[in-house]
Structures are given as structure tokens and as C-alpha cells.
C-alpha positions as CSV (number, residue, x, y, z in Angstrom):
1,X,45.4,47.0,-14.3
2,X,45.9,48.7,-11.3
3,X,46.5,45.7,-8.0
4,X,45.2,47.9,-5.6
5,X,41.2,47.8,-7.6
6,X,41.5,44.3,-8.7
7,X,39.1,42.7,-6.4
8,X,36.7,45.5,-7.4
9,X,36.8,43.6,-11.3
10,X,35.1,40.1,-9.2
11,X,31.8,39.2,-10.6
12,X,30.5,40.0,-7.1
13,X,31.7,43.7,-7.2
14,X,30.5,44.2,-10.5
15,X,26.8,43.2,-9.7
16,X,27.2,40.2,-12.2
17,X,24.6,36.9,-11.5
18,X,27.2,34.7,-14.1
19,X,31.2,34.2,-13.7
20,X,32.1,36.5,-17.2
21,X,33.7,39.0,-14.8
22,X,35.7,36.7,-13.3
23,X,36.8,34.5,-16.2
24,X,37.8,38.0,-18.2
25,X,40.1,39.2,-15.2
26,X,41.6,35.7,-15.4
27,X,42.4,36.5,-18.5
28,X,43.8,39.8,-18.2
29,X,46.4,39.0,-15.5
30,X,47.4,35.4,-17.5
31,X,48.1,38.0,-20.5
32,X,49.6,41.5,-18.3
33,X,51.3,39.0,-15.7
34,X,50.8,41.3,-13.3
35,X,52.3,39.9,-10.0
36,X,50.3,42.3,-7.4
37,X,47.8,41.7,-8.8
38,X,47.6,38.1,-9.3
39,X,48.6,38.2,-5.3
40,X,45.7,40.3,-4.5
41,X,43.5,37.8,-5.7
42,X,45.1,35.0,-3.8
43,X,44.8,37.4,0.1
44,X,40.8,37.7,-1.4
45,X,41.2,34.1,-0.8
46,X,41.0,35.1,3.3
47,X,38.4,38.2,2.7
48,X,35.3,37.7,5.2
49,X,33.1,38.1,2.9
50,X,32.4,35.1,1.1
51,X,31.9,36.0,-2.5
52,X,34.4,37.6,-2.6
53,X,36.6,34.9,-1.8
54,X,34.5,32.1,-3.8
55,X,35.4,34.9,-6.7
56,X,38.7,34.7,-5.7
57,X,38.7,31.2,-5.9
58,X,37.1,31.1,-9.4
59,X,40.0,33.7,-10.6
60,X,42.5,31.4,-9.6
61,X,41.0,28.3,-11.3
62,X,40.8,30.3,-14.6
63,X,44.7,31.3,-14.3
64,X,45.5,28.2,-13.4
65,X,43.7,26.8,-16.3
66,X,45.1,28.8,-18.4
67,X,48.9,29.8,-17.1
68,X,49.6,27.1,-15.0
């Protein structure tokens, strides 16, 4: 996965009403450990727009769950 498009993979990009997005890029960065990527998420943490820090946040949650 490209870093620079990561936060464009958040269920609030995507359109979604649910947290699937969100969990599955959780997933993909616990299994490609991909570093940029993972530190994208965390500067979403400070975006202005809200949902797509509270995606952020759930991204995270799911990594941390799973890879902590």
C-alpha cells in the first residue's frame, strides 16, 4: 500500500456507514508492516476533519489489537 493514499482506504473516504474499511486496513498494515504508513494514520490522528481522525483512531485500535 502506497503511505501517501492510506487515509483515502478510511471508512469515511470510502463512503462506508460501518467500520469494514477500517478494520481491513488494520489488517493490511499489521500483515505489510508498512511504517509510513502506519505513521500516516497516526498524523490523521490531528486532521481537522473529524472522521477522519475518529477513523484514524479506530485504525489504530485494530493494530493495536492485533500487533501490539
Amino acid at each position: 500500500m502506497n503511505s501517501s493514499d492510506v487515509l483515502d482506504n478510511l471508512a469515511c473516504s470510502l463512503g462506508a456507514n460501518n467500520e469494514l474499511p477500517n478494520i481491513a486496513l488494520a489488517r493490511t498494515l499489521c500483515e505489510s508492516k508498512d511504517t509510513d504508513a502506519i505513521n500516516k494514520i497516526v498524523e490523521g490522528l490531528q486532521n481537522p476533519d473529524t472522521a477522519i481522525a475518529n477513523d484514524c483512531i479506530k485504525v489504530l485500535y485494530e493494530i493495536g489489537e492485533r500487533s501490539p
